[in-house]
Structure formats: structure tokens, C-alpha cells
N, CA, C and O atoms as CSV, one atom per row, in Angstrom:
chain,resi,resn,atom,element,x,y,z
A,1,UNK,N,N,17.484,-24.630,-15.784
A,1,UNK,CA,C,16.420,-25.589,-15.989
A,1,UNK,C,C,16.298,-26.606,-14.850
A,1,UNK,O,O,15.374,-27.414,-14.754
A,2,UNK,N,N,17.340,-26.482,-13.980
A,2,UNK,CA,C,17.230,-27.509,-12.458
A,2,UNK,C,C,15.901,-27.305,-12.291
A,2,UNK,O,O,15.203,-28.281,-12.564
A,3,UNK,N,N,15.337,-26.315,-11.919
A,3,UNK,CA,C,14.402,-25.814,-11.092
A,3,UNK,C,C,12.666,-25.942,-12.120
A,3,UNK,O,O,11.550,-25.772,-11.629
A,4,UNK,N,N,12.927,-26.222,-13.337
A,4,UNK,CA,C,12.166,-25.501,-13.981
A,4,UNK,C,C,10.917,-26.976,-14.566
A,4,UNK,O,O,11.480,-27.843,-15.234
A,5,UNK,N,N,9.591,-27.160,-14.346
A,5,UNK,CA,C,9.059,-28.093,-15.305
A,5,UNK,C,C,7.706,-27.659,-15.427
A,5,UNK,O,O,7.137,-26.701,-14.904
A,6,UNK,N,N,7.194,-28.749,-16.402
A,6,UNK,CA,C,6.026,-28.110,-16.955
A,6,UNK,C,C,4.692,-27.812,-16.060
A,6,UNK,O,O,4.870,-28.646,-15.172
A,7,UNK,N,N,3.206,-27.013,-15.655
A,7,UNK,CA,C,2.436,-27.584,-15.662
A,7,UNK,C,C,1.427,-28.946,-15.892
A,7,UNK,O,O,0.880,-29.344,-16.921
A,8,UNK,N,N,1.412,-29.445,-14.625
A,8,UNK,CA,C,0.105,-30.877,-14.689
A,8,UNK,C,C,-0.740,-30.198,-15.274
A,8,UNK,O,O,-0.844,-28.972,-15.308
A,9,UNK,N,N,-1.522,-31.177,-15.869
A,9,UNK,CA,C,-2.893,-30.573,-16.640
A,9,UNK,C,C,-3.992,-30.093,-15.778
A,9,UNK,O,O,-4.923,-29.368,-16.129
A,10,UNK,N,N,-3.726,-30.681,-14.383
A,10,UNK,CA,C,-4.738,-30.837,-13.454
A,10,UNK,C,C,-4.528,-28.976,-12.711
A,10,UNK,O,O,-5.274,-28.192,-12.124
A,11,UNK,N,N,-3.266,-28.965,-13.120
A,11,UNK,CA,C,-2.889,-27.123,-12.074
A,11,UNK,C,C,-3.078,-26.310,-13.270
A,11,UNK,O,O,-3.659,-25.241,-13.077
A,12,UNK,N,N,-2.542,-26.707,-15.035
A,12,UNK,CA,C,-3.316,-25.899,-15.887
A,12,UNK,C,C,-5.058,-25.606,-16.151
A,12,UNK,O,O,-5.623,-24.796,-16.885
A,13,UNK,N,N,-5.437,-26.339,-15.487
A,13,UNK,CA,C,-7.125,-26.723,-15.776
A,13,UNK,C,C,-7.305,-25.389,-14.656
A,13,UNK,O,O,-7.978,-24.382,-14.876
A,14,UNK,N,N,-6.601,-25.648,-13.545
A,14,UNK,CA,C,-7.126,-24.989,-12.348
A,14,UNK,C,C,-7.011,-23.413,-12.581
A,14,UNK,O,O,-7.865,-22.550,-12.376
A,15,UNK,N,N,-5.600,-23.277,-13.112
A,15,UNK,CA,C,-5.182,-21.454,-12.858
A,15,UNK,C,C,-6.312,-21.228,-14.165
A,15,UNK,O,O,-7.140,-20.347,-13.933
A,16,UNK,N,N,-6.447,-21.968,-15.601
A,16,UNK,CA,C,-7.272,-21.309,-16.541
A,16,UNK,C,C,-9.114,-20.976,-15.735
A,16,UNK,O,O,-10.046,-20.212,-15.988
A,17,UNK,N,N,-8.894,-21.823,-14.936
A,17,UNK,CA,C,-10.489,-21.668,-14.075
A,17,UNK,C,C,-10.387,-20.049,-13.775
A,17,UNK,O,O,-10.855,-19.031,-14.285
A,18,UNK,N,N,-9.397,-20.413,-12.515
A,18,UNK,CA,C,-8.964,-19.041,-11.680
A,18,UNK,C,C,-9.506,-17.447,-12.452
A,18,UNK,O,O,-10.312,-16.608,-12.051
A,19,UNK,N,N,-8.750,-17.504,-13.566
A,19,UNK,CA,C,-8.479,-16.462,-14.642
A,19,UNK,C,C,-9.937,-16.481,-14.789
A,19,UNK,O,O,-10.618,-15.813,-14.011
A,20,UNK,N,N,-10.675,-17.435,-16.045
A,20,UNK,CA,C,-11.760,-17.413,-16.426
A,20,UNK,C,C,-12.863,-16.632,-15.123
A,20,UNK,O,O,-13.692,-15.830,-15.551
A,21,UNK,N,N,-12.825,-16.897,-13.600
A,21,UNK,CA,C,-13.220,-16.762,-12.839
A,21,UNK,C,C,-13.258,-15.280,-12.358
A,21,UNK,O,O,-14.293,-14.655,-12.127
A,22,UNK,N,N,-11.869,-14.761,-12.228
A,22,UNK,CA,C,-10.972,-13.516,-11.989
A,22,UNK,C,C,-12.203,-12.581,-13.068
A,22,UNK,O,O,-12.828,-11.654,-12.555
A,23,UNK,N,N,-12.370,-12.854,-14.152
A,23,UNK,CA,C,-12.808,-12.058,-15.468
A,23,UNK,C,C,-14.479,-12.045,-14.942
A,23,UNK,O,O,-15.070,-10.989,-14.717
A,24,UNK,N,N,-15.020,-13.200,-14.815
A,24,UNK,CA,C,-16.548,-13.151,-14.596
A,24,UNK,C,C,-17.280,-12.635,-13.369
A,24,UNK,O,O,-18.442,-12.253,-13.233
A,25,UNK,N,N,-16.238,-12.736,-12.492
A,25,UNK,CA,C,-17.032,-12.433,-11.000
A,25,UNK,C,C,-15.950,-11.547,-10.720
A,25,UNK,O,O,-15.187,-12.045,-9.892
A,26,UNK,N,N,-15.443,-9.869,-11.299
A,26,UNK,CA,C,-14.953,-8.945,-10.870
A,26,UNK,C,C,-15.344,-8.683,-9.314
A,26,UNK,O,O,-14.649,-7.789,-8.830
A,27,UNK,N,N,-15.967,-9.054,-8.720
A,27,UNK,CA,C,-16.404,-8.398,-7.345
A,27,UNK,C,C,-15.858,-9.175,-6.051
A,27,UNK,O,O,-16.025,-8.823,-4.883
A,28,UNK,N,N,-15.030,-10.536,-6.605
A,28,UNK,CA,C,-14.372,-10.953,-5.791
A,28,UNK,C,C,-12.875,-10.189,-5.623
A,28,UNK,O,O,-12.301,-10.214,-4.535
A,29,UNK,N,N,-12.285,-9.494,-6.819
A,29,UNK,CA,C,-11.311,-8.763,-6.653
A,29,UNK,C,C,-11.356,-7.419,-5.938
A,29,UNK,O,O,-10.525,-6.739,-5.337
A,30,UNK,N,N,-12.468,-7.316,-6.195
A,30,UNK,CA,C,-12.618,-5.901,-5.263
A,30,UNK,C,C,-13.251,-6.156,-4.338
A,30,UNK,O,O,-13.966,-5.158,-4.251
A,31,UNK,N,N,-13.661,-7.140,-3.130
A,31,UNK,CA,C,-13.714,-7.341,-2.178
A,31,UNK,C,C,-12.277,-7.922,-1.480
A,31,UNK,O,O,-11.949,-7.545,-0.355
A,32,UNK,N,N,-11.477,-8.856,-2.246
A,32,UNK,CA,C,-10.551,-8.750,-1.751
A,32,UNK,C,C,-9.791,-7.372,-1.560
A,32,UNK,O,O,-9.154,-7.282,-0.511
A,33,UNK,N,N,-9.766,-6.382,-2.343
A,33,UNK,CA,C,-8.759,-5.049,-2.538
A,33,UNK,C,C,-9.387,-4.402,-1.382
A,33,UNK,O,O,-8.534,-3.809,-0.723
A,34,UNK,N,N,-10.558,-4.301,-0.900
A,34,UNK,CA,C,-11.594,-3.691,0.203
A,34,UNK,C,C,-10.686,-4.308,1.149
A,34,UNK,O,O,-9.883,-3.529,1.662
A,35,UNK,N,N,-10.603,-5.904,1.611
A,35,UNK,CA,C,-10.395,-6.419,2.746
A,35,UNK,C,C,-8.862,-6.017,2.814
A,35,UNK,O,O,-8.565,-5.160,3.646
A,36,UNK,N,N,-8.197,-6.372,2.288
A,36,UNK,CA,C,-6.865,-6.442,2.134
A,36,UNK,C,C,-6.542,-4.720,2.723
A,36,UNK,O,O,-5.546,-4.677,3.445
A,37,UNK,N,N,-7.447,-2.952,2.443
A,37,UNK,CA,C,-7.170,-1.944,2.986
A,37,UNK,C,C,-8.049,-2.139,3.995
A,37,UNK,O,O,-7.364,-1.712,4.925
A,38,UNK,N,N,-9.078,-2.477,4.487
A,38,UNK,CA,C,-9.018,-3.124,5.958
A,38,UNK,C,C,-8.329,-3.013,6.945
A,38,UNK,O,O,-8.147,-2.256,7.899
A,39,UNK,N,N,-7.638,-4.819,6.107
A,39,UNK,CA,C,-6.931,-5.420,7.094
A,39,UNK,C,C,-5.420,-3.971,7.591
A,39,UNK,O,O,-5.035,-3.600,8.700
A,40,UNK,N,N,-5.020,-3.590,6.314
A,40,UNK,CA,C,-3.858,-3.240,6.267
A,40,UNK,C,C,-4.452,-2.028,7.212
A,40,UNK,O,O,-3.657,-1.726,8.102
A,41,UNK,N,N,-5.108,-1.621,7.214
A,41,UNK,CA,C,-5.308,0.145,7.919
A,41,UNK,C,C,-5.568,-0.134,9.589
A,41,UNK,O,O,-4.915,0.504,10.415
A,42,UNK,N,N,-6.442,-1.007,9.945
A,42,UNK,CA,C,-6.435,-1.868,11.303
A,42,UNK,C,C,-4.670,-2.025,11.249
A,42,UNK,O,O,-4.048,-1.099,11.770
A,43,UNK,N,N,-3.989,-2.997,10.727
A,43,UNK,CA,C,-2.744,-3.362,11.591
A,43,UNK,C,C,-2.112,-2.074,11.824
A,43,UNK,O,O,-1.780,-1.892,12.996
A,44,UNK,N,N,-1.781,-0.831,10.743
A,44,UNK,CA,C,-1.300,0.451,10.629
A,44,UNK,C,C,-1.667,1.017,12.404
A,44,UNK,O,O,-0.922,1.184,13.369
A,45,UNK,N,N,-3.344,1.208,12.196
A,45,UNK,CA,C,-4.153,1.831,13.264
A,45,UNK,C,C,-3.592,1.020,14.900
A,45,UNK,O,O,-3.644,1.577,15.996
A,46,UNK,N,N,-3.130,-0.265,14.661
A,46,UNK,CA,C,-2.766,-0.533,15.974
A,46,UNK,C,C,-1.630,-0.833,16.309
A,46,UNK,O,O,-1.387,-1.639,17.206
A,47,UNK,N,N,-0.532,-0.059,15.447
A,47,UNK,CA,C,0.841,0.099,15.479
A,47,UNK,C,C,1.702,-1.008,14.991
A,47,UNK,O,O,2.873,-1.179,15.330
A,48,UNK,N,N,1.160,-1.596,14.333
A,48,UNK,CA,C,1.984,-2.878,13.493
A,48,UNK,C,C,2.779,-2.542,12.120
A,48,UNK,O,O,2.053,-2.490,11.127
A,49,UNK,N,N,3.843,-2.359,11.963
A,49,UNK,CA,C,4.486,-1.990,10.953
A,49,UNK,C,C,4.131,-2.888,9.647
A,49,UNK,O,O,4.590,-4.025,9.537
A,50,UNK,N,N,3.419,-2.400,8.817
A,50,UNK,CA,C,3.492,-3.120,7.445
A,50,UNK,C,C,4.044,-2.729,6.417
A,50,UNK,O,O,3.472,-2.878,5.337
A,51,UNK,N,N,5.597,-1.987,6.520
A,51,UNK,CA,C,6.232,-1.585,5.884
A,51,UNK,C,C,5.741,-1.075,4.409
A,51,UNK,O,O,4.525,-0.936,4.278
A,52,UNK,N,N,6.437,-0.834,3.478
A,52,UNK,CA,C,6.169,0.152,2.461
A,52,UNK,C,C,4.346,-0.921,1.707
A,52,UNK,O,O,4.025,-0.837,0.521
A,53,UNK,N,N,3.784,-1.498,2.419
A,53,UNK,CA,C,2.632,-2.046,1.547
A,53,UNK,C,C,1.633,-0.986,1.583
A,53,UNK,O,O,1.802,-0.299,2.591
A,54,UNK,N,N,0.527,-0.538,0.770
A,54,UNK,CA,C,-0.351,0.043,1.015
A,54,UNK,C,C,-1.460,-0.545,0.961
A,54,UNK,O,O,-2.447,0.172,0.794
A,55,UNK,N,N,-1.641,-1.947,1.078
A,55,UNK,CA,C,-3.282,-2.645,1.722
A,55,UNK,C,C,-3.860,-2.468,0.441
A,55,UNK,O,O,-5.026,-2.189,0.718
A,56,UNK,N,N,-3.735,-2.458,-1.031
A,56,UNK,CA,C,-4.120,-2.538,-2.248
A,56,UNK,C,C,-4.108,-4.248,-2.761
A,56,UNK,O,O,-4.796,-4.636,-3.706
A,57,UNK,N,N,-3.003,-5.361,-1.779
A,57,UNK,CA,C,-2.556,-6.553,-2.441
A,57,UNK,C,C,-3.208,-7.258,-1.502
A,57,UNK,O,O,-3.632,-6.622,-0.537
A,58,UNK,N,N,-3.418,-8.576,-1.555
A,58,UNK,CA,C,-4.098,-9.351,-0.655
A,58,UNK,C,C,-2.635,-10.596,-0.018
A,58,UNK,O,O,-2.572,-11.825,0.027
A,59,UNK,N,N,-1.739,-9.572,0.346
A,59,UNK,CA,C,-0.846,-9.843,0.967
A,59,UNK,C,C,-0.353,-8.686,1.878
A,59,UNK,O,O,0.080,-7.564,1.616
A,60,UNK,N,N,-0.563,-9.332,2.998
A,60,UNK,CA,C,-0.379,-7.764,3.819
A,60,UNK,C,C,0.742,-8.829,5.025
A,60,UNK,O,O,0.622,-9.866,5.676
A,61,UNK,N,N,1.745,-7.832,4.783
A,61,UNK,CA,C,2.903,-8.262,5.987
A,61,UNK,C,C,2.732,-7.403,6.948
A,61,UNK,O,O,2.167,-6.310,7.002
A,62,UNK,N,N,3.494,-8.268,7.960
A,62,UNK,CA,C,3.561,-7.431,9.860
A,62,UNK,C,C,4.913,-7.628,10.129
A,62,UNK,O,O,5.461,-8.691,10.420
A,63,UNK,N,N,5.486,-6.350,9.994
A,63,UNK,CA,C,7.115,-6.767,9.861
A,63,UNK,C,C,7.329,-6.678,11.855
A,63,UNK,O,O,6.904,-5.882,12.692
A,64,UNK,N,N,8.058,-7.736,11.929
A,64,UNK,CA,C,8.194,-7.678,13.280
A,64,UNK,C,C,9.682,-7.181,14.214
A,64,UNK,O,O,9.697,-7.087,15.441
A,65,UNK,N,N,10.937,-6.888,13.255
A,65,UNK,CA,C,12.032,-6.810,13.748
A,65,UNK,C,C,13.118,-7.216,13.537
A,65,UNK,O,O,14.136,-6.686,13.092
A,66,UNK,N,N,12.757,-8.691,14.046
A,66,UNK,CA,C,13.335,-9.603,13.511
A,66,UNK,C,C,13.232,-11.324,14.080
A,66,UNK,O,O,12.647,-11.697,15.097
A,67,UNK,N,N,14.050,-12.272,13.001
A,67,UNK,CA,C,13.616,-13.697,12.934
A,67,UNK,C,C,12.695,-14.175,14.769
A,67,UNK,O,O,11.537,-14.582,14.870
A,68,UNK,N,N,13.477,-13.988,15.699
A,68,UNK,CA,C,12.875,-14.514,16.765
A,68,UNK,C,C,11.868,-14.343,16.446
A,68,UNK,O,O,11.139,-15.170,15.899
A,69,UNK,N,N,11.472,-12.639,16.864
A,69,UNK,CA,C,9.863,-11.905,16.944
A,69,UNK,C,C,9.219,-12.848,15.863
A,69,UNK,O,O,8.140,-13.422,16.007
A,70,UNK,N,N,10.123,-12.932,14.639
A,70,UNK,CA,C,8.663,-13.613,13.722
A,70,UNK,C,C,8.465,-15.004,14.079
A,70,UNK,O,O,7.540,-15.765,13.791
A,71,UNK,N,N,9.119,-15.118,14.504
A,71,UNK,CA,C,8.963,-17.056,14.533
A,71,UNK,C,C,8.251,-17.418,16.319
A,71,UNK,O,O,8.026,-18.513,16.833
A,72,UNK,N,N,8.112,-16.433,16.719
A,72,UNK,CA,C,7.034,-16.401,18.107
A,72,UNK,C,C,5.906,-16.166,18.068
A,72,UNK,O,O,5.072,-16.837,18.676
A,73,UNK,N,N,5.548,-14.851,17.123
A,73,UNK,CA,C,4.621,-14.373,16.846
A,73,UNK,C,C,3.673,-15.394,16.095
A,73,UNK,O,O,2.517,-15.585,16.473
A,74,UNK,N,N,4.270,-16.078,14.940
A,74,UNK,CA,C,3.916,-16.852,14.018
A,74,UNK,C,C,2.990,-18.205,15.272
A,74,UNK,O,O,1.778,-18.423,15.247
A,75,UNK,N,N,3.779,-18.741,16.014
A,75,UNK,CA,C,3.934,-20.138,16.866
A,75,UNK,C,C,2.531,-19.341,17.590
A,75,UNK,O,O,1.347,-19.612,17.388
A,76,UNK,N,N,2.988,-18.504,18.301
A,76,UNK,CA,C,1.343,-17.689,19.385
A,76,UNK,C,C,0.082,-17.513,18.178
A,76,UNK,O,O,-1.055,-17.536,18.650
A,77,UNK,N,N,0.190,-17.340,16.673
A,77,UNK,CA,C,-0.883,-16.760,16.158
A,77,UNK,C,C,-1.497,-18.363,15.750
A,77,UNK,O,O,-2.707,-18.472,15.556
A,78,UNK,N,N,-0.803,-19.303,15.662
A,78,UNK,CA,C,-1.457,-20.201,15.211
A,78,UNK,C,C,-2.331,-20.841,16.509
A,78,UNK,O,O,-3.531,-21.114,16.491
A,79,UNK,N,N,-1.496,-20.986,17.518
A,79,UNK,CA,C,-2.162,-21.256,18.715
A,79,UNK,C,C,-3.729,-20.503,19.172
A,79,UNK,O,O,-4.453,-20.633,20.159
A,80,UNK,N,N,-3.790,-19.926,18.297
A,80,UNK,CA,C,-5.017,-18.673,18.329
A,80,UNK,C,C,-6.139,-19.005,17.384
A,80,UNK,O,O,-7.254,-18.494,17.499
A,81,UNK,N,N,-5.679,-20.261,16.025
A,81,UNK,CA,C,-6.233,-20.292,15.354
A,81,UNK,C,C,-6.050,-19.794,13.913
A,81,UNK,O,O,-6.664,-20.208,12.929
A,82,UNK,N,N,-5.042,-18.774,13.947
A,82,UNK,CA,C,-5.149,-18.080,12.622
A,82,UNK,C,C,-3.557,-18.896,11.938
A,82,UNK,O,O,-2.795,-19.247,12.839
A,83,UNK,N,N,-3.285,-19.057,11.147
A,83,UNK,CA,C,-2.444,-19.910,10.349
A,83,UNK,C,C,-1.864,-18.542,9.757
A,83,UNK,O,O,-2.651,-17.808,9.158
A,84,UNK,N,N,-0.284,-18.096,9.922
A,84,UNK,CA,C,0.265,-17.111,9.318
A,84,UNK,C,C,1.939,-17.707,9.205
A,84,UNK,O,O,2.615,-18.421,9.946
A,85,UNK,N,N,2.115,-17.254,8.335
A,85,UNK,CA,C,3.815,-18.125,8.212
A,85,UNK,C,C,4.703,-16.499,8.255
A,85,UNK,O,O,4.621,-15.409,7.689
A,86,UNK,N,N,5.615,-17.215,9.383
A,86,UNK,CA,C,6.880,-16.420,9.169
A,86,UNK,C,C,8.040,-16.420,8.114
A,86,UNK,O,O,8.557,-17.525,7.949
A,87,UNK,N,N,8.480,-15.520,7.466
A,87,UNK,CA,C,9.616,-14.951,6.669
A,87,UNK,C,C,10.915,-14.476,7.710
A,87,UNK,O,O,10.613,-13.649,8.571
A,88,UNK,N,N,11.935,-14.822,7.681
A,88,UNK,CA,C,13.079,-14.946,8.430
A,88,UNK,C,C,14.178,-15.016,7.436
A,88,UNK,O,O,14.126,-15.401,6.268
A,89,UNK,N,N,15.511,-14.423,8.348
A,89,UNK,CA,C,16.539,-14.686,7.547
A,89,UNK,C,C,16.822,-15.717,7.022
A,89,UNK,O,O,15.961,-16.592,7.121
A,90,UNK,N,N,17.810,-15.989,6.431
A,90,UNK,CA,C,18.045,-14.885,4.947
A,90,UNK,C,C,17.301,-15.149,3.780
A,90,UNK,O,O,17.863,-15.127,2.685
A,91,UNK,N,N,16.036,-15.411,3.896
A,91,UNK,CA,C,15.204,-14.881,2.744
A,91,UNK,C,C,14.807,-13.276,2.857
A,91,UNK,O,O,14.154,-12.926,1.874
A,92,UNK,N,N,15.011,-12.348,3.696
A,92,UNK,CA,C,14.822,-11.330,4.316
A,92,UNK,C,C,15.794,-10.731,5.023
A,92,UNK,O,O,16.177,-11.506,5.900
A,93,UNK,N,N,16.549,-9.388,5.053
A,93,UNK,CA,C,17.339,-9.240,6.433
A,93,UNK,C,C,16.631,-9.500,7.705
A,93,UNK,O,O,15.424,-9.722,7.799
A,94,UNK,N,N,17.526,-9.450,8.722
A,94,UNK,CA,C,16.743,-9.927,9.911
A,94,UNK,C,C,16.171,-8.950,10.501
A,94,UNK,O,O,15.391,-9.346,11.367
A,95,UNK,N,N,16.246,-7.545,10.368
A,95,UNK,CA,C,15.077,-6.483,10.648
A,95,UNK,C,C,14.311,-6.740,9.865
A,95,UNK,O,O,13.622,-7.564,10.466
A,96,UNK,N,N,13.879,-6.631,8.862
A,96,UNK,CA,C,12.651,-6.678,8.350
A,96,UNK,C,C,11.854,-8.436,8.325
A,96,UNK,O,O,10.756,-8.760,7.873
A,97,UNK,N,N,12.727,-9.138,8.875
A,97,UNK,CA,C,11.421,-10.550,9.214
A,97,UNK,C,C,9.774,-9.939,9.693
A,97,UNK,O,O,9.413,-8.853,10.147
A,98,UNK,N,N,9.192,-10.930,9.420
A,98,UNK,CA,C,8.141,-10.735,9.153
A,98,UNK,C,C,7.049,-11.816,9.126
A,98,UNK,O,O,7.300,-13.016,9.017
A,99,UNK,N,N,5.447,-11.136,9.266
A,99,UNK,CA,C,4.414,-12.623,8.886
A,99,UNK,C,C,4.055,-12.129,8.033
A,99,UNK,O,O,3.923,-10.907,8.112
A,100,UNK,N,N,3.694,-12.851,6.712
A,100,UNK,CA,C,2.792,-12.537,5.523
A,100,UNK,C,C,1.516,-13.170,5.545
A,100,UNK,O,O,1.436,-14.352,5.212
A,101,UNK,N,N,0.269,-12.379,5.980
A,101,UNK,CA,C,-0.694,-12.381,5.801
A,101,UNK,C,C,-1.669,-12.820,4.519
A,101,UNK,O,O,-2.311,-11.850,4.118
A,102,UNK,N,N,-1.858,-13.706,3.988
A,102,UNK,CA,C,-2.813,-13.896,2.573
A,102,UNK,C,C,-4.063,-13.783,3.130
A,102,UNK,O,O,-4.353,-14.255,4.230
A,103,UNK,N,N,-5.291,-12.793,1.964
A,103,UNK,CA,C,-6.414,-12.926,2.676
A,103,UNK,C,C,-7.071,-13.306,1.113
A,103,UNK,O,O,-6.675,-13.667,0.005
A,104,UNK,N,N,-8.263,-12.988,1.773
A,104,UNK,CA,C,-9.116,-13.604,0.411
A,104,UNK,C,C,-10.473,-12.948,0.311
A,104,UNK,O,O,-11.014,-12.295,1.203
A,105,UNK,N,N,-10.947,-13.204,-0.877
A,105,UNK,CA,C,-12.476,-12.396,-1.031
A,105,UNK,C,C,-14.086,-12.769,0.228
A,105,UNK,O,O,-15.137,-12.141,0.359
A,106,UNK,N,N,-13.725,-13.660,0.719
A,106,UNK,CA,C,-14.394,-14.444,2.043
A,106,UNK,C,C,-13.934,-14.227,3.039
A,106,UNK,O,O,-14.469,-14.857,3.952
A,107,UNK,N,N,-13.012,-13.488,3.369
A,107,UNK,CA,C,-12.737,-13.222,4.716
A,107,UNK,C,C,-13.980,-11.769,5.357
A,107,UNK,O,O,-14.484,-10.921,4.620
A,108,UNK,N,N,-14.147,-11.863,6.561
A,108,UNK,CA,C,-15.287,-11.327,6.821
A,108,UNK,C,C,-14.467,-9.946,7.288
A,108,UNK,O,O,-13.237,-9.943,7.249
A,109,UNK,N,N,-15.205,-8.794,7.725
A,109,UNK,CA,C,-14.199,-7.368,8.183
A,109,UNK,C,C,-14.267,-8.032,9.943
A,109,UNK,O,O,-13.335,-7.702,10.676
A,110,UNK,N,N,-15.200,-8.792,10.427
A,110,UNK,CA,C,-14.634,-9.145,11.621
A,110,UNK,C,C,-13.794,-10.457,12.084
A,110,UNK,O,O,-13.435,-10.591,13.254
A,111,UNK,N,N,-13.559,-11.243,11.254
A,111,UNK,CA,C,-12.415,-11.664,11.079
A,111,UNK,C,C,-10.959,-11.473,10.770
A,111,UNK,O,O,-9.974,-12.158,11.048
A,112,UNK,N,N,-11.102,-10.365,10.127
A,112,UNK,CA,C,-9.754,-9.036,9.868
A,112,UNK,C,C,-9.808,-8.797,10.833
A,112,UNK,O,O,-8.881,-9.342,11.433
A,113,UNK,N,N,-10.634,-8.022,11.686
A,113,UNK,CA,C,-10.048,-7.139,12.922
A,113,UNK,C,C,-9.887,-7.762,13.853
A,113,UNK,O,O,-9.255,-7.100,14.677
A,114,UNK,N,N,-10.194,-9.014,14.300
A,114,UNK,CA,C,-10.097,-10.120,14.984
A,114,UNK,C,C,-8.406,-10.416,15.131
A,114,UNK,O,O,-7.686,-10.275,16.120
A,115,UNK,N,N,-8.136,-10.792,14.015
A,115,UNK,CA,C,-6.822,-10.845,13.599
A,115,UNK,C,C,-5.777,-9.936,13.777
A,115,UNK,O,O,-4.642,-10.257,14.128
A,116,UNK,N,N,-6.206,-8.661,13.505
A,116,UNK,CA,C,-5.148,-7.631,13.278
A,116,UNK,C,C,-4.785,-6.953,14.831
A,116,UNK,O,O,-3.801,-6.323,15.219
A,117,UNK,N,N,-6.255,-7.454,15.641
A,117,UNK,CA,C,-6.059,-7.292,17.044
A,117,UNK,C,C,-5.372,-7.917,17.573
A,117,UNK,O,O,-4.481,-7.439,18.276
A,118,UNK,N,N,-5.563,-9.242,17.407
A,118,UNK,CA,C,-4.428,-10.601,17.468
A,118,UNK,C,C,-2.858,-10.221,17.438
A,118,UNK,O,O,-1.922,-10.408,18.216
A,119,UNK,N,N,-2.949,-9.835,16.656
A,119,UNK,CA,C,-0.911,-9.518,15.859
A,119,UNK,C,C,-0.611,-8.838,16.634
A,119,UNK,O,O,0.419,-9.165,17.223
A,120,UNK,N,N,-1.284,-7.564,17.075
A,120,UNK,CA,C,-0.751,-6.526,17.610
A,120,UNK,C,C,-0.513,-6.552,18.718
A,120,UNK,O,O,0.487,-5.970,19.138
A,121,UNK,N,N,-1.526,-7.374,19.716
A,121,UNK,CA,C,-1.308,-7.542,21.316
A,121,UNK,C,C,-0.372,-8.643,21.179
A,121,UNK,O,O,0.573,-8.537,21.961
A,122,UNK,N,N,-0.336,-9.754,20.365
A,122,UNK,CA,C,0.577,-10.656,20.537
A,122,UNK,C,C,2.550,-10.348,20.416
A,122,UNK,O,O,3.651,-10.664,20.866
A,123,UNK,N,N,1.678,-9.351,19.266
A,123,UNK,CA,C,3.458,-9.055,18.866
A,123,UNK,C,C,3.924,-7.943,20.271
A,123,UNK,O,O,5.110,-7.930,20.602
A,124,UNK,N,N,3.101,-7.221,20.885
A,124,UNK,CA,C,3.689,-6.238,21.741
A,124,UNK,C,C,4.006,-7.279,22.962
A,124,UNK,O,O,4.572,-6.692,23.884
A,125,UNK,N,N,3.797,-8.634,23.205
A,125,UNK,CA,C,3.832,-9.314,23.949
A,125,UNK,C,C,5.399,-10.041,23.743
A,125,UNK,O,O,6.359,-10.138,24.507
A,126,UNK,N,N,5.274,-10.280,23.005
A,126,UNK,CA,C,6.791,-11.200,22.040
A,126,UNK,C,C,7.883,-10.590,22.448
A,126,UNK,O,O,8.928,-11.105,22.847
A,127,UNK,N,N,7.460,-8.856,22.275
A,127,UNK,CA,C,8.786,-7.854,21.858
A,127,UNK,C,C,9.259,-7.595,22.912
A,127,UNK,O,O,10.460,-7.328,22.915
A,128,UNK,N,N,8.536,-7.572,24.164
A,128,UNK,CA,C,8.846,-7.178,26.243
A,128,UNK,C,C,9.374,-8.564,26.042
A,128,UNK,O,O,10.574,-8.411,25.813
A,129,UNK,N,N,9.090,-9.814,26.014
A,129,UNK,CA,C,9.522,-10.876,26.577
A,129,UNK,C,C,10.620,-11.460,26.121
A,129,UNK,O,O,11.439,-12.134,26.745
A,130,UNK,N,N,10.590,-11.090,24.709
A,130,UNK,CA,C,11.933,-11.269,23.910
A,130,UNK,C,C,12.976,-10.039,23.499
A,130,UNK,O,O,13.340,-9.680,22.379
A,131,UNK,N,N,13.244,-9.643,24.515
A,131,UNK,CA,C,14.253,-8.170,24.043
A,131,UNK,C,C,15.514,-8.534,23.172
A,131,UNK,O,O,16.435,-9.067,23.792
A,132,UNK,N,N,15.704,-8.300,21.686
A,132,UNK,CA,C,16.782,-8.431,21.482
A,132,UNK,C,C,17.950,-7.557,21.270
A,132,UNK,O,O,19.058,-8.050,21.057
């Protein structure tokens, strides 16, 4: 119970929106599920490992190796504009570190590929300069 307390009324008000929302406008879920195999088939297509995901979740990781790679990659992608957080040891072994990608029903398909172009030249950039 350290860890554990109730919902504010203000974050219960919000997720019952969410839900209520989720139910009425089905077509935001399946534009996200669209973007999300997109995004995921672009990073695949330009050699970015997204380990066992299949681009069905609107979380799509770019596993990079490990902690350095992610925590360079991460620092260069924001510098770019795009906001992606690195996963690093030991929440992760340190091969599989990683950026986790969140997308959303508004993201455009050229803003995905924008991005996924992004990762890929950046990360092949990271990986020559940072040999570990």
C-alpha cells in the first residue's frame, strides 16, 4: 500500500471521459491501430529493430542495443523536434534499451514517416560514433 492511492475526482472524471469517448468515436481507435502499423512497418522497412511488437499498439519501440545508443538517440531526436523517451537499464537489460514511441489518432502518415526516417538515420549515426 506504500505505493498505492486513490483517484482525484478530476483524473476519475477524465479516464470515465476517455472510455465514454473510446466507445462513441470507434474510429479514433482504428486510426490509431492504422498509424501505429504504419509507423511500425516504416521503422521495420528501414532497419530499426522493434523487437517482438507487431504495430497493432500505439506504442511502438526502437530497440537500440543498448543504454548509451538509447540515451543519444533519445537527446538527437528531441533536438529534431520529436519528444521520445529512452528506456535503459535496469528497467530493461541493456541490449534491449530502447525509445518508446506513443502515437495517437492525430498523428498524420507524414509525420510517422518523418519520424521513422528520423530514428533510423539518427540511430545508424549513434551506432558508428558510439561503438560499444
Amino acid at each position: 500500500f506504500v505505493y498505492s492511492a486513490g483517484l482525484t475526482a478530476a483524473n476519475g472524471v477524465a479516464a470515465l471521459s476517455s472510455l465514454r469517448l473510446t466507445f462513441e468515436e470507434r474510429w479514433r481507435v482504428e486510426k490509431l491501430q492504422s498509424n501505429a502499423k504504419f509507423f511500425h512497418d516504416h521503422l521495420e522497412r528501414l532497419g530499426v529493430n522493434t523487437g517482438p511488437a507487431l504495430g497493432g499498439s500505439g506504442v511502438i519501440p526502437a530497440i537500440t542495443g543498448n543504454s548509451m545508443h538509447a540515451l543519444m538517440l533519445s537527446q538527437r531526436m528531441v533536438e529534431t523536434g520529436i519528444n521520445v523517451q529512452p528506456i535503459v537499464y535496469p528497467a530493461v537489460p541493456d541490449d534491449a534499451s530502447r525509445l518508446r514511441f506513443f502515437l495517437s489518432s492525430t498523428h498524420s502518415e507524414e509525420q510517422l514517416l518523418w519520424t521513422a526516417e528520423q530514428c533510423a538515420g539518427i540511430l545508424k549515426q549513434v551506432q558508428s560514433e558510439f561503438k560499444l
